[in-house]
Backbone of each chain as ProteinMPNN parsed JSONL, in Angstrom:
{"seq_chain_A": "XXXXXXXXXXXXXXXXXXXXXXXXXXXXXXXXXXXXXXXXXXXXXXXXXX", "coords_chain_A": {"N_chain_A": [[100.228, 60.451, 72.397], [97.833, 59.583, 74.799], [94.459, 60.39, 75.807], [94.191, 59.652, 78.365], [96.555, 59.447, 79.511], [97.788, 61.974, 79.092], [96.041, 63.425, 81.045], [96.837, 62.234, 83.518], [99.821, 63.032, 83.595], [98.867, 65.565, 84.029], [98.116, 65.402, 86.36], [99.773, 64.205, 88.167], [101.871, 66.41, 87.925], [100.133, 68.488, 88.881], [99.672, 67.644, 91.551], [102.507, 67.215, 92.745], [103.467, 69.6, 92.747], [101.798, 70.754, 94.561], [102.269, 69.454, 96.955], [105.208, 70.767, 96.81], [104.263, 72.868, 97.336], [102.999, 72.883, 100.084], [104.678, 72.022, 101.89], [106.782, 74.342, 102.037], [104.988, 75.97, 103.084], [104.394, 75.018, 105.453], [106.786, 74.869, 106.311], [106.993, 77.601, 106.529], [105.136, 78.149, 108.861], [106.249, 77.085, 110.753], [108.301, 77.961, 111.2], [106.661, 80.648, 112.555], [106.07, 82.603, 110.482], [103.774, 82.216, 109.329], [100.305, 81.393, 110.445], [98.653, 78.774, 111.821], [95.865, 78.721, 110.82], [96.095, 79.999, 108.413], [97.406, 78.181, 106.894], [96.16, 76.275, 107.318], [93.651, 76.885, 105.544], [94.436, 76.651, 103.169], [94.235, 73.772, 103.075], [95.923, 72.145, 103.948], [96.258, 69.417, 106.297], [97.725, 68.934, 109.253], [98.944, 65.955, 110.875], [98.73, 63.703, 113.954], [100.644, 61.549, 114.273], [101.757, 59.434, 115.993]], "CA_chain_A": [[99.926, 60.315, 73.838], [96.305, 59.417, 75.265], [94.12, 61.063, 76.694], [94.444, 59.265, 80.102], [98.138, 59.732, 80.338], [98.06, 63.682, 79.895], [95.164, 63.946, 82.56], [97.892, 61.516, 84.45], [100.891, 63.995, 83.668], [98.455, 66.771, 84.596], [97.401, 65.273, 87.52], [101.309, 64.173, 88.649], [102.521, 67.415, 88.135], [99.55, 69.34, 90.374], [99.951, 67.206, 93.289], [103.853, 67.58, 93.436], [103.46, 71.317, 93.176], [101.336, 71.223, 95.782], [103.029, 68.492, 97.692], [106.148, 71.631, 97.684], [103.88, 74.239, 98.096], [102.798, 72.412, 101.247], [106.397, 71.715, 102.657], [107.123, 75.494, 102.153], [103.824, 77.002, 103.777], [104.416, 74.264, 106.596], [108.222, 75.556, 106.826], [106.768, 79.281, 107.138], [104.217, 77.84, 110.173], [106.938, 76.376, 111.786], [109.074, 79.855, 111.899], [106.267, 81.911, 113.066], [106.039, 83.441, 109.718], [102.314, 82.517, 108.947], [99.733, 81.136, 111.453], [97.723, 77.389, 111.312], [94.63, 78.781, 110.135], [96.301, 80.357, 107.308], [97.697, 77.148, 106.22], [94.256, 75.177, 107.022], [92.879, 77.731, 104.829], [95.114, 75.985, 102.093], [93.786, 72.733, 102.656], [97.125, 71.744, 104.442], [96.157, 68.903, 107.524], [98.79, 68.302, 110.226], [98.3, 64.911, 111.997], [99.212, 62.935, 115.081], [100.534, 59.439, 113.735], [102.845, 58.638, 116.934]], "C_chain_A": [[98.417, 60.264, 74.053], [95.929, 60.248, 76.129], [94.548, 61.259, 78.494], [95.778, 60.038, 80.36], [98.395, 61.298, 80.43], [97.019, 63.938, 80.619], [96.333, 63.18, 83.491], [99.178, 62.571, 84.861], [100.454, 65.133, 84.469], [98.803, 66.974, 86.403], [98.558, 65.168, 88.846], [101.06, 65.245, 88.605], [102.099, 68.537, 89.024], [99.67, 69.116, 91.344], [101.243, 67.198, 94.079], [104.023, 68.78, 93.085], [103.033, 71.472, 94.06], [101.865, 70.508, 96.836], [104.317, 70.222, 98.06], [105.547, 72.499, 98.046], [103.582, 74.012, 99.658], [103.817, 72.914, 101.979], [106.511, 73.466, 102.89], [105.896, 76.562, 103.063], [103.982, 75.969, 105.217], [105.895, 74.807, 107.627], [107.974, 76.84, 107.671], [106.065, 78.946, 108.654], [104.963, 77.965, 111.367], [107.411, 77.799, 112.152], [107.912, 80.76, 112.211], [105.655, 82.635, 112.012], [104.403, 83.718, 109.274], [101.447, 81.358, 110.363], [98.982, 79.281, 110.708], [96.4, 77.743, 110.755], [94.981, 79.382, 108.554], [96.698, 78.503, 106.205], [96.154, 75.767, 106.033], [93.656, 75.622, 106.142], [93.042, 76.676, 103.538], [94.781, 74.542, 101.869], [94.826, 71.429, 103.569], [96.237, 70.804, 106.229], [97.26, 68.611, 108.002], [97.919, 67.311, 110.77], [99.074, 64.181, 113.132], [99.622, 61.866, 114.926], [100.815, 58.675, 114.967], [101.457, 58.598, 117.956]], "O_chain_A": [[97.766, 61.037, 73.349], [96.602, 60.794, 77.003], [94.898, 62.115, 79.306], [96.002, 60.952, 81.154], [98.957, 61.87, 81.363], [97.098, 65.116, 80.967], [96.697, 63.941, 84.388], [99.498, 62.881, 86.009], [101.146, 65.681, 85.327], [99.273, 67.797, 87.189], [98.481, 65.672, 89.966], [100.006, 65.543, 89.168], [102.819, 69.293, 89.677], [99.796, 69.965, 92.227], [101.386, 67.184, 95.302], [105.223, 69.04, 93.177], [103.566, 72.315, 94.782], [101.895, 71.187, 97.863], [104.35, 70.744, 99.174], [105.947, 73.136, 99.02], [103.901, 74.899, 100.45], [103.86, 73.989, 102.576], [106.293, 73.843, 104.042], [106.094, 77.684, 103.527], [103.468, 76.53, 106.185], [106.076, 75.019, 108.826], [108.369, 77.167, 108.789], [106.539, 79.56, 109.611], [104.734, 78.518, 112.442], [107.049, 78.539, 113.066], [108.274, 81.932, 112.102], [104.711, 83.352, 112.344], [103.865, 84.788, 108.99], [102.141, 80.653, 111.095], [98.903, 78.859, 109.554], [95.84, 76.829, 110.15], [94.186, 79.215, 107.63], [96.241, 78.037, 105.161], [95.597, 74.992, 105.255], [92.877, 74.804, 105.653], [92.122, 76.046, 103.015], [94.947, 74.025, 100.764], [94.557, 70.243, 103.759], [95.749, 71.503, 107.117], [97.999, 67.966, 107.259], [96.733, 67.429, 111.077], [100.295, 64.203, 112.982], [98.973, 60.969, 115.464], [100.348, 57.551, 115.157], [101.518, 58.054, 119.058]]}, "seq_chain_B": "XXXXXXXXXXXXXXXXXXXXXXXXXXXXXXXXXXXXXXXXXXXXXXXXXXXXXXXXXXXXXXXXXXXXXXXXXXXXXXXXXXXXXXXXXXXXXXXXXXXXXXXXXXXXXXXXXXXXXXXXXXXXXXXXXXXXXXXXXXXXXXXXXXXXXXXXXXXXXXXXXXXXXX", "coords_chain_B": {"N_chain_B": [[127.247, 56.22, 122.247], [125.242, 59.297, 122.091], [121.491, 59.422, 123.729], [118.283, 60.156, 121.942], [116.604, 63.449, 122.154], [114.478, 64.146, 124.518], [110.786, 64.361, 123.643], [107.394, 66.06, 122.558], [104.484, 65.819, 121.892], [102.226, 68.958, 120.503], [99.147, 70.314, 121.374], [98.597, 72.754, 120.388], [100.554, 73.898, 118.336], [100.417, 71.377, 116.726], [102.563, 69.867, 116.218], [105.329, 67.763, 116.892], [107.904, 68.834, 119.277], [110.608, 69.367, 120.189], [113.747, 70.417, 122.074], [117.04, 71.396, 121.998], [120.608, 70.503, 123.566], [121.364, 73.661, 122.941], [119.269, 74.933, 122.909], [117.649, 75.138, 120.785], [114.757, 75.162, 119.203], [113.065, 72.549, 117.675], [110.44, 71.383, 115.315], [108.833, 69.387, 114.207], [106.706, 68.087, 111.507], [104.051, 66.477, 110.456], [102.383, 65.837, 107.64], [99.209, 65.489, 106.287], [98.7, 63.807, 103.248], [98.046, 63.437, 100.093], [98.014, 62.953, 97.435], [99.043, 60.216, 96.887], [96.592, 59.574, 96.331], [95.437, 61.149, 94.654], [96.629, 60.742, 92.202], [95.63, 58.251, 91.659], [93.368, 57.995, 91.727], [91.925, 56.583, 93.643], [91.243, 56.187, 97.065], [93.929, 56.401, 99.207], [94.826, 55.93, 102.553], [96.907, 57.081, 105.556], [99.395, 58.005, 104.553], [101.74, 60.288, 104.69], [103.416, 63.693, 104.436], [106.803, 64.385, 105.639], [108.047, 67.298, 107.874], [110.725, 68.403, 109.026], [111.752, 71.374, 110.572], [113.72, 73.988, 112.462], [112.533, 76.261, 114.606], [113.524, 78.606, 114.271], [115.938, 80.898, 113.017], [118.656, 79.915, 113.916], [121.988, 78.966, 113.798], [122.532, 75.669, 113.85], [124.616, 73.7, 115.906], [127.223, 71.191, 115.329], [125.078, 68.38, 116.46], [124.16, 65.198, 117.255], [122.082, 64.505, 118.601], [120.276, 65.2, 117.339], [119.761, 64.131, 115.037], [118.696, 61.344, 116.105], [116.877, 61.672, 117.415], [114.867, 62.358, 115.474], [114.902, 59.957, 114.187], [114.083, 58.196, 116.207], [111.026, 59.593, 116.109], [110.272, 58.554, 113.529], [110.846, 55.494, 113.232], [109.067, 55.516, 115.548], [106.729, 56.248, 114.068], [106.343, 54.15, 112.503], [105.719, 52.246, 113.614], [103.02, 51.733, 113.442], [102.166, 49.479, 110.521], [100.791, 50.494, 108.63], [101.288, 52.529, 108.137], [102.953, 55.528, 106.228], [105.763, 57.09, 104.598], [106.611, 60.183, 102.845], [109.398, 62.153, 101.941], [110.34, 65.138, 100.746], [112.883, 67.039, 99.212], [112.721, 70.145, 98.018], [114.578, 72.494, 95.289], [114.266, 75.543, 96.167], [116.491, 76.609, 97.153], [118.83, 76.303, 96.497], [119.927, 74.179, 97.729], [119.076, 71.45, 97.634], [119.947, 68.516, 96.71], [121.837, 68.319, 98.651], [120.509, 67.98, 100.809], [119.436, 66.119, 100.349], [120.947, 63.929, 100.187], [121.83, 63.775, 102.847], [119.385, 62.996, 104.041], [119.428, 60.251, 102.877], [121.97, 59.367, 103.727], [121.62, 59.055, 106.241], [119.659, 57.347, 106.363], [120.65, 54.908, 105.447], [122.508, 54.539, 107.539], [120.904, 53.939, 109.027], [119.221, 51.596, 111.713], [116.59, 50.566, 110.844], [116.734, 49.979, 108.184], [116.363, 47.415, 107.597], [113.658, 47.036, 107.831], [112.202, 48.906, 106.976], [111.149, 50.233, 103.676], [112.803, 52.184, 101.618], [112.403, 54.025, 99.01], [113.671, 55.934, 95.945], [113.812, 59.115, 93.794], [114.516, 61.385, 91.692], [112.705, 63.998, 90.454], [111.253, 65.814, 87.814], [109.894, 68.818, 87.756], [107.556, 70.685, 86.154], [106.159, 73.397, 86.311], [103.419, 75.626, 85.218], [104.07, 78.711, 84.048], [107.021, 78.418, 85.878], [110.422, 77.962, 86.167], [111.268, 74.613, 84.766], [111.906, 72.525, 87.727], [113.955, 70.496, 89.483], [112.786, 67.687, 91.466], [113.727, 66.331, 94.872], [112.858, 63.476, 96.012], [112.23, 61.378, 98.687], [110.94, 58.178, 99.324], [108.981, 56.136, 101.759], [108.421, 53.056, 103.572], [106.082, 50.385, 105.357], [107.904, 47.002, 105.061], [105.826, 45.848, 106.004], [103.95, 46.372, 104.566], [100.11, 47.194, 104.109], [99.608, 48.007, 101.752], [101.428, 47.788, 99.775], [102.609, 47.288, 97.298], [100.739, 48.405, 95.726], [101.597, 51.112, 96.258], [103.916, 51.012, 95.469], [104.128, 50.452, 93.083], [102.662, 52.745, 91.986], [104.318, 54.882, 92.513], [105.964, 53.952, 91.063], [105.263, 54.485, 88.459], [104.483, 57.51, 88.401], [107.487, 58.409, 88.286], [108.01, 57.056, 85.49], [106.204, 58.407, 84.001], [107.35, 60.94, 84.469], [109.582, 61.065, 83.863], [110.252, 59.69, 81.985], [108.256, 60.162, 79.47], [108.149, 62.769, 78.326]], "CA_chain_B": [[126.054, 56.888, 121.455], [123.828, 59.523, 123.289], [119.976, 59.148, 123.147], [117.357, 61.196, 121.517], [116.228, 64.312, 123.232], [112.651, 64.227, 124.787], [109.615, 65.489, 122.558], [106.16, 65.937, 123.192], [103.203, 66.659, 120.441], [102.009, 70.243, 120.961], [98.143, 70.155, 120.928], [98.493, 74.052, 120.033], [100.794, 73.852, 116.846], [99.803, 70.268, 116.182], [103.803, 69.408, 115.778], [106.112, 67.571, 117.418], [108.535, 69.626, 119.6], [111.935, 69.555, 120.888], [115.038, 71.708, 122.216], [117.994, 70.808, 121.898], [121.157, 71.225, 124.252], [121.971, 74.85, 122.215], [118.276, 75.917, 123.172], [117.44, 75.67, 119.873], [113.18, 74.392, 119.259], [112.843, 72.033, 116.644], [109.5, 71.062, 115.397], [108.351, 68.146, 112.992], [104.937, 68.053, 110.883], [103.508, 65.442, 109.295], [101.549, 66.349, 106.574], [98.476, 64.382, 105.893], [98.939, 63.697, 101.631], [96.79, 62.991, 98.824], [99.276, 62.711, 96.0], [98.714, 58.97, 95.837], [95.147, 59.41, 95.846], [94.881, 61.961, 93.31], [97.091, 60.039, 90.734], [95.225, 56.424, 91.585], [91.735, 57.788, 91.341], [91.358, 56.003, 95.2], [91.659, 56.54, 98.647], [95.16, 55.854, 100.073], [95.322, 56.886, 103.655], [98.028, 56.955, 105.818], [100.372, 58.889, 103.848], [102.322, 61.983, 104.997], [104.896, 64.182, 104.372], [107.357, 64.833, 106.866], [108.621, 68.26, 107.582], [111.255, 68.913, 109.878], [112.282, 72.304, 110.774], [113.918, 75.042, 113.363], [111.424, 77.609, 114.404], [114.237, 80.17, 114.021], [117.118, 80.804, 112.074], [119.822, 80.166, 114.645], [122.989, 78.014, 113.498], [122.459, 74.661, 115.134], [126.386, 73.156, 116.329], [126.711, 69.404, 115.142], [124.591, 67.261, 117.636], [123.886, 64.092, 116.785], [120.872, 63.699, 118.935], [118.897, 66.281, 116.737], [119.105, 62.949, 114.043], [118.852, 60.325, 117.032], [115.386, 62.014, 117.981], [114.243, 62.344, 114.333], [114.974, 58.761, 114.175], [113.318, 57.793, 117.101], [110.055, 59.464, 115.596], [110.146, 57.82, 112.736], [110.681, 54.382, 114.112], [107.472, 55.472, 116.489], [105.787, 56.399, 112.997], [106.24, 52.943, 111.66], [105.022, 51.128, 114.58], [101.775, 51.073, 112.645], [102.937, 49.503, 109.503], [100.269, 50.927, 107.527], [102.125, 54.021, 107.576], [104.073, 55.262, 104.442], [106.102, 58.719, 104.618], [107.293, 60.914, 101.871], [110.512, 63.254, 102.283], [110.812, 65.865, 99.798], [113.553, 68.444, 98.83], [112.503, 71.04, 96.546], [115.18, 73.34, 95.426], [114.25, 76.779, 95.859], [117.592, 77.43, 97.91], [119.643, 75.049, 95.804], [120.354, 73.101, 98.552], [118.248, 70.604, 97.838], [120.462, 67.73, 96.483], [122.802, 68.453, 99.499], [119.546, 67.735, 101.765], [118.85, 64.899, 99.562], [122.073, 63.151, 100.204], [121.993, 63.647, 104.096], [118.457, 62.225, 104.35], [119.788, 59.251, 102.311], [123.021, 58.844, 104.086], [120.714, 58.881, 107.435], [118.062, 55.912, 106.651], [121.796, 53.677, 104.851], [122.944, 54.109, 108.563], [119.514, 53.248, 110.06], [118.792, 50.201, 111.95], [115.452, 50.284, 110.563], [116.652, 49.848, 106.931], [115.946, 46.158, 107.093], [111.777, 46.88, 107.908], [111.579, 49.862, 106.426], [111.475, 50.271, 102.639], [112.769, 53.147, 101.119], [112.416, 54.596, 97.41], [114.204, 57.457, 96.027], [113.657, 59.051, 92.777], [114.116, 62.641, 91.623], [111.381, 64.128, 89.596], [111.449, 66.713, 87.017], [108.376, 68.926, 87.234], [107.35, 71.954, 85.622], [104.774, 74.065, 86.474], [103.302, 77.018, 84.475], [105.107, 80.092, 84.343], [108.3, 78.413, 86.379], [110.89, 77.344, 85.047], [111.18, 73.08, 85.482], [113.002, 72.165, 88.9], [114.106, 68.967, 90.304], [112.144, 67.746, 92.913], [114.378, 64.718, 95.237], [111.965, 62.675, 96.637], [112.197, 59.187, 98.903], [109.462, 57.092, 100.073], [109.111, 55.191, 102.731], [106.846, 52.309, 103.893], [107.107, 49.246, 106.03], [107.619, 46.235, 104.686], [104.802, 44.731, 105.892], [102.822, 47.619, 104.594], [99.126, 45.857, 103.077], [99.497, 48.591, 100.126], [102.862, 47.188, 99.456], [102.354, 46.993, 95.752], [100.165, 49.37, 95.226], [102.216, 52.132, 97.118], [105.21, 50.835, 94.413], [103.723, 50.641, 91.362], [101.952, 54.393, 92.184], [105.486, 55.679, 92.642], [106.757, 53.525, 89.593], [104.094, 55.012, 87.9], [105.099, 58.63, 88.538], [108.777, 58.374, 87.505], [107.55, 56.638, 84.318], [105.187, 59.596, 83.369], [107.863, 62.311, 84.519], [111.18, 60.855, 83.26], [109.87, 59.046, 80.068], [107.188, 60.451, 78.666], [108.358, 64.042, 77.893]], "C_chain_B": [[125.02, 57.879, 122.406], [122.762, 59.487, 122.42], [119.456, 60.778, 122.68], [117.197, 62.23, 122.237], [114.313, 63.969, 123.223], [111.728, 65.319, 123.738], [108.655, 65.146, 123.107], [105.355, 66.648, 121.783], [102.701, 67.966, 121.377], [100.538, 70.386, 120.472], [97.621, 71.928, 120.014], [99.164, 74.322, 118.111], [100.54, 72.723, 116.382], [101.02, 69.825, 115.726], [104.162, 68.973, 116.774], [107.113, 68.623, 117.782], [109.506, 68.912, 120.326], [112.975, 70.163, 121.29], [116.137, 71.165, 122.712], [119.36, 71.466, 123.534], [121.404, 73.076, 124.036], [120.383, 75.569, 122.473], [117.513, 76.024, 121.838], [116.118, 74.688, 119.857], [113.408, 74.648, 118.214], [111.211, 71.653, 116.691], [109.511, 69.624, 114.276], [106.767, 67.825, 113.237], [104.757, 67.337, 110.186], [102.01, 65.888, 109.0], [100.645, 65.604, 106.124], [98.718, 64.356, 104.047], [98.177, 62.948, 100.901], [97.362, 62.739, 98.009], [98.951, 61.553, 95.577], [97.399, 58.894, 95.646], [94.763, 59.854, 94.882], [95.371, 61.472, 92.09], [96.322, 58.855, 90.611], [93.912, 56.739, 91.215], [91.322, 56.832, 92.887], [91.787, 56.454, 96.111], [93.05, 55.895, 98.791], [95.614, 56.606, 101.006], [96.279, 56.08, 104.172], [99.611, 57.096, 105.301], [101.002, 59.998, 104.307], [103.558, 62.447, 104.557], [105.516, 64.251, 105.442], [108.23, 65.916, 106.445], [109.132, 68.613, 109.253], [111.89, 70.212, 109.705], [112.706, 73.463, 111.739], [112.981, 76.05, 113.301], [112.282, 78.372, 114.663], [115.342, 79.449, 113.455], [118.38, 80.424, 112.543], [120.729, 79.277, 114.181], [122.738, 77.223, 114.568], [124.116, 73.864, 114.961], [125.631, 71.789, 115.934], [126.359, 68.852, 116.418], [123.95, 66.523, 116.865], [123.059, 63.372, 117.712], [119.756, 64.252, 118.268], [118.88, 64.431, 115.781], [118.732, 62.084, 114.963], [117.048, 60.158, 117.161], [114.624, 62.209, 116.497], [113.874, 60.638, 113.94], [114.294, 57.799, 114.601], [111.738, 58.017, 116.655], [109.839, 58.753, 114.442], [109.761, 56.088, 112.718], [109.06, 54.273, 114.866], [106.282, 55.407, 114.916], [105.354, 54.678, 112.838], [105.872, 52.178, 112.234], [103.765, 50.451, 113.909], [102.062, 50.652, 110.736], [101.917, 49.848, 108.562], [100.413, 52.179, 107.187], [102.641, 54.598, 106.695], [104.36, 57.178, 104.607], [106.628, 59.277, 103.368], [107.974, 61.692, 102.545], [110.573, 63.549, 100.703], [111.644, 66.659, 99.856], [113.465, 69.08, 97.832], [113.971, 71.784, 96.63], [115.045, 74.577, 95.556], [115.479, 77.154, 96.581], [118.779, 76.559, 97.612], [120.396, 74.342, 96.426], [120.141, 71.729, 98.569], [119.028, 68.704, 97.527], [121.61, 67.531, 97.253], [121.57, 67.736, 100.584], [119.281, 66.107, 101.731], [119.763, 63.702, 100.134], [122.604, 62.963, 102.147], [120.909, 62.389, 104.79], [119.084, 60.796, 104.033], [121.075, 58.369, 103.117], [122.49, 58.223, 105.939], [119.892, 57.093, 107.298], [119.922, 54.692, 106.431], [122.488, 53.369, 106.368], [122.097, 53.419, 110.021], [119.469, 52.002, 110.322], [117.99, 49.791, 111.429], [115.573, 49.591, 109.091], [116.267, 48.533, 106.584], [114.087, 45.93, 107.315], [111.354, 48.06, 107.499], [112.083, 50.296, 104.825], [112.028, 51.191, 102.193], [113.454, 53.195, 99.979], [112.525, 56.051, 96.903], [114.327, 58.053, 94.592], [113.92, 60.988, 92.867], [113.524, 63.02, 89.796], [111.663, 65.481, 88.997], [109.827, 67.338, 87.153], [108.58, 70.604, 86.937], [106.068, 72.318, 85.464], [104.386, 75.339, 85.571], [103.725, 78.27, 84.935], [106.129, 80.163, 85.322], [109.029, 77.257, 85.871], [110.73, 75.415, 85.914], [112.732, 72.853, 86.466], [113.489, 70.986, 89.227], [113.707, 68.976, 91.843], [112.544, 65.929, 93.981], [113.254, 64.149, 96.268], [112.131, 61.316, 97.311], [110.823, 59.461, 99.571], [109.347, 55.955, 100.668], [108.151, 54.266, 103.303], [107.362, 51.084, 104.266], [107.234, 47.858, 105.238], [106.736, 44.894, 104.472], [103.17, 45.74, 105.288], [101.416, 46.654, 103.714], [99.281, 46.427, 101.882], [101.124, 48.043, 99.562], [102.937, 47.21, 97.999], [101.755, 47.925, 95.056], [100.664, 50.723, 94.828], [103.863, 52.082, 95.747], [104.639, 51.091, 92.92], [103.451, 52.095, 91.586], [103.223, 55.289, 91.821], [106.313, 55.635, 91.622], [106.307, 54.681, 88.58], [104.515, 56.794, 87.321], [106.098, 59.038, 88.039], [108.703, 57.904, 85.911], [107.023, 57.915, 83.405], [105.61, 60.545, 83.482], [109.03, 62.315, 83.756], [111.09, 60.409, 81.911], [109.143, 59.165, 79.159], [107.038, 62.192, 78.297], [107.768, 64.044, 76.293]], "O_chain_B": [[124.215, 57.439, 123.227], [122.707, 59.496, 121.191], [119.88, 61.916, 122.88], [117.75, 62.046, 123.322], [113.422, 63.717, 122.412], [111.895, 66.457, 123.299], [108.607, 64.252, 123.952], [105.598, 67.588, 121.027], [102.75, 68.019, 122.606], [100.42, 70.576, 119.261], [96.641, 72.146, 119.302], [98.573, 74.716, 117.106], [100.325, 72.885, 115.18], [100.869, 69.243, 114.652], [103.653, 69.43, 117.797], [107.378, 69.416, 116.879], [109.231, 67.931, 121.017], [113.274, 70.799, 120.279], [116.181, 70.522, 123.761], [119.152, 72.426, 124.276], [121.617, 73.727, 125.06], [120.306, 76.772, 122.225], [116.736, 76.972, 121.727], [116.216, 73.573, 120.369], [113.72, 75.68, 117.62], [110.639, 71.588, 117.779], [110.515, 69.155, 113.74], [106.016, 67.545, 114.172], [105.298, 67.414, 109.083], [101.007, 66.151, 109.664], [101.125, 64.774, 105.352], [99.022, 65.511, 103.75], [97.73, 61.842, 101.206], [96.931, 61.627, 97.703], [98.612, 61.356, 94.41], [96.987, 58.132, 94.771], [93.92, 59.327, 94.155], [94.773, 61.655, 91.03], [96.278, 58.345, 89.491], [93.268, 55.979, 90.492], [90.147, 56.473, 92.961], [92.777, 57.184, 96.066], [93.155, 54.73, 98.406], [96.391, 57.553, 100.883], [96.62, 54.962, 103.787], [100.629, 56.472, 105.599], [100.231, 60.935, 104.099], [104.561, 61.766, 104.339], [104.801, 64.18, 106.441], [108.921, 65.952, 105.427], [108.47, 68.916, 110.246], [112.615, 70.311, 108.715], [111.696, 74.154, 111.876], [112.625, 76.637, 112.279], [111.893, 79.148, 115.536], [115.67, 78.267, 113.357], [119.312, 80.527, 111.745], [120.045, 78.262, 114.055], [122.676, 77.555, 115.752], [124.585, 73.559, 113.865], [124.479, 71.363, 116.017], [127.147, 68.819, 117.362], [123.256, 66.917, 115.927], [123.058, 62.148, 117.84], [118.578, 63.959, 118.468], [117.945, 63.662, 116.003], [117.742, 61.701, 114.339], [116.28, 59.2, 117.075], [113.408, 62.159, 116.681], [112.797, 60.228, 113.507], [113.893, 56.818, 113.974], [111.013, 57.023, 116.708], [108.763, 58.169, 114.567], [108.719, 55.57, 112.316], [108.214, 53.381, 114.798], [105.295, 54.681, 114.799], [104.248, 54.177, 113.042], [105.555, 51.146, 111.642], [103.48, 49.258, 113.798], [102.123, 51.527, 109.871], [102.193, 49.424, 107.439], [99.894, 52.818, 106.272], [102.987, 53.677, 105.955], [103.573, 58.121, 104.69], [107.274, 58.405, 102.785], [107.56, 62.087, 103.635], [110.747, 62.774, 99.762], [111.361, 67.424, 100.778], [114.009, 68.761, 96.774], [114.581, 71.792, 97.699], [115.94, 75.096, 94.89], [115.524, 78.383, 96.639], [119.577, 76.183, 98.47], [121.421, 73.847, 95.957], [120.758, 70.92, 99.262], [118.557, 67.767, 98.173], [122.453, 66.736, 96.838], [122.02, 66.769, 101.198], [119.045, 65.254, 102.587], [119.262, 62.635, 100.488], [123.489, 62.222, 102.575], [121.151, 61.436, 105.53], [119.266, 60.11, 105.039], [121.187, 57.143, 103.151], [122.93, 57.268, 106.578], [119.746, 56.122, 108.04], [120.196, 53.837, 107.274], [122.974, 52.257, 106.576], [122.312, 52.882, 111.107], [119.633, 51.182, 109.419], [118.092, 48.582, 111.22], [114.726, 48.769, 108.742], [115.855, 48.322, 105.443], [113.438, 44.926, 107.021], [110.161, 48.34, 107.62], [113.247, 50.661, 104.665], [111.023, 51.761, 102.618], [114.57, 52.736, 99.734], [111.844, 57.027, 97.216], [115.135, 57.365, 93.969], [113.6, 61.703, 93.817], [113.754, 62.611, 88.658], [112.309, 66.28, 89.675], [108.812, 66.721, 86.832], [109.411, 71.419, 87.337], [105.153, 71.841, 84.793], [105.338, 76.057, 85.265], [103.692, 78.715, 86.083], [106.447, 81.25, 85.803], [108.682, 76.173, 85.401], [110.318, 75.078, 87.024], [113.931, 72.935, 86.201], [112.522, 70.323, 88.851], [113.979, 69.65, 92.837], [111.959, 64.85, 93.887], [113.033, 64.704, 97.344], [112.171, 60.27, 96.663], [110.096, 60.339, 100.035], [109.59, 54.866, 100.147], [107.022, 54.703, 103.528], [108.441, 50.598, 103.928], [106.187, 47.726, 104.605], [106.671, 43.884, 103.771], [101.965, 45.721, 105.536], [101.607, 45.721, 102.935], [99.17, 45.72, 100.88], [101.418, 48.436, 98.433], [104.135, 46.994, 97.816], [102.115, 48.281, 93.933], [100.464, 51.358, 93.792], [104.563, 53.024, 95.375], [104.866, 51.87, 91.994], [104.425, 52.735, 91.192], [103.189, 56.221, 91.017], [107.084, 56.494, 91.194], [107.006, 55.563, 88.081], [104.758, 57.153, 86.169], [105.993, 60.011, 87.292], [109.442, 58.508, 85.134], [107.454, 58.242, 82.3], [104.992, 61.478, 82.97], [109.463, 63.273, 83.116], [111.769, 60.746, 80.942], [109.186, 58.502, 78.123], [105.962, 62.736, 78.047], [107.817, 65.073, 75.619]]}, "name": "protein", "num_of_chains": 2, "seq": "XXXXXXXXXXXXXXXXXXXXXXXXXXXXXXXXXXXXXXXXXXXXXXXXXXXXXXXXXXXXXXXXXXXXXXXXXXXXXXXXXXXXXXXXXXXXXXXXXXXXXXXXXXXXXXXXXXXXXXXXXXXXXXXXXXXXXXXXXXXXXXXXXXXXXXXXXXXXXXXXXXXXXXXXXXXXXXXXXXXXXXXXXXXXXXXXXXXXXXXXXXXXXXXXXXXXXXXX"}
């Protein structure tokens, strides 16, 4: 395997961890459970598309 | 068929909001996302996740305008076709391939399905010190999207490097 492709695998596999960690700290927002600055903290943007 | 229920963006939580006949407030968040940027090495905006969810736990009764009005945003999403959404189901509540199969059965009954693409793959990932999960993933984007190609291969790309290259 090349270099590239395990920085590639790496690089996949951090962004869909954080991709669920998202979803799940976005879930908690929604219920109340944690606040928007906690999740901004995280890096997490909500946006307006509509 | 009844229509959607009314929503309104909430400049306070920065979500879409709605309440259903049952009283029950739904929200939906779109998630700005980097994922394809960080695998491409470039910018690719206009990406999000979408995360719908009840801000409480209450059993919601079948209504079939809670999907009507999900629908309806979506549709509004895509107006700008340089849009492109991700839906994920992780499993931590091993629901997730039950979730997977609703979303899916949702877009196959969509009007939209003929201008709106969608790609569905589930991904094996394993992170350090848990064990490896399945993660069901579609992706969505219009068909007149300009990354059209890009936005595919990226995703090809992904499944390639998770499913075949163990």
């Amino acid at each position: 395997m090349s270099n590239k492709k395990e920085i590639n695998r790496d690089v996949i596999i951090k962004s869909f961890t954080k991709m669920v960690s998202d979803k799940e700290s976005v879930r908690a927002y929604i219920k109340g459970e944690t606040t928007l600055k906690a999740i901004t903290k995280k890096g997490i943007k909500l946006a307006r598309p509509l | 068929m009844q229509g959607h229920y009314n929503y309104v963006f909430d400049n306070i939580t920065d979500t879409y909001n709605f309440t259903t006949r049952n009283d029950i407030l739904y929200r939906v968040a779109f998630v700005v996302d980097e994922t394809f940027s960080s695998i491409s090495g470039e910018e690719i905006p206009n990406i999000y996740q979408l995360v719908v969810e009840k801000a409480n736990d209450e059993t919601e009764p079948l209504d079939s305008r809670v999907s009507a009005t999900i629908e309806n945003i979506i549709e509004r999403f895509f107006n700008d076709e340089r849009n492109a959404l991700i839906y994920i189901c992780s499993d931590t509540d091993n629901k997730a391939n039950l979730r997977n199969k609703v979303f899916n059965r949702w877009y196959q009954k969509s009007k939209y399905k003929d201008v709106i693409f969608k790609i569905e793959k589930a991904l094996p990932i394993k992170s350090p010190g848990f064990p490896e999960q399945q993660i069901y993933t579609s992706f969505m984007f219009h068909k007149q999207n300009p990354n059209y190609k890009k936005l595919k291969e990226i995703y090809n790309k992904i499944d390639d490097v998770l499913n075949n290259d163990k």
